[in-house]
Steps between C-alpha positions, in 0.01 A plus 500: 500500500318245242315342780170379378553632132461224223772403272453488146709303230511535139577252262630397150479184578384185692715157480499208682785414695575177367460648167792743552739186547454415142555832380814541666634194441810461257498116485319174570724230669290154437584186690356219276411195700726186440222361302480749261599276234351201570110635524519722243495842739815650319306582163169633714734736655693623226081512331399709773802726523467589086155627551629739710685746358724770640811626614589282821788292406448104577829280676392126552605296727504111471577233767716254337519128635827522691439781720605758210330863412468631196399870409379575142426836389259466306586782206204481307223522784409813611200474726262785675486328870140488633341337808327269249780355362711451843215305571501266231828487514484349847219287407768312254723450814714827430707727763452822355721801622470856373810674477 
């Protein structure tokens, strides 16, 4: 029996959860708000994803006038995801999906 014995763990490591979303994530799938264009949010967000650089692929998505979707990979962009950047992401109006 192990009753009243303590239980000790070793570790290599110590992440955050929410950290080890990013990681694992393969792509970003980015929602740009209808006004995108119009208040000038497209080229913050394509700003903000250069100065990240990584491996997680980037697919846009864009909310056309007449009910249409359109998804963009973006080729070039290769971001490292972070909780900073989801966040200002969302600030701009974005839906932000890791994949």
């Amino acid at each position: 029996s192990n009753e009243g014995q303590e239980i000790t763990l070793i570790v290599d490591e110590v992440k955050k959860l929410v950290d080890i979303v990013f990681e694992k994530s393969a792509s970003l799938s980015l929602t740009l708000p209808q006004s995108a264009e119009d208040e000038g949010v497209m080229e913050e967000v394509i700003s903000l994803l250069s100065k990240s650089k990584g491996a997680c692929s980037v697919f846009i998505n864009v909310e056309l006038e007449n009910g249409i979707e359109a998804k963009v990979l973006a080729e070039p962009l290769r971001i490292e995801g972070s909780s900073i950047l989801e966040t200002k992401l969302v600030e701009r109006g974005c839906k932000v999906v890791w994949n």
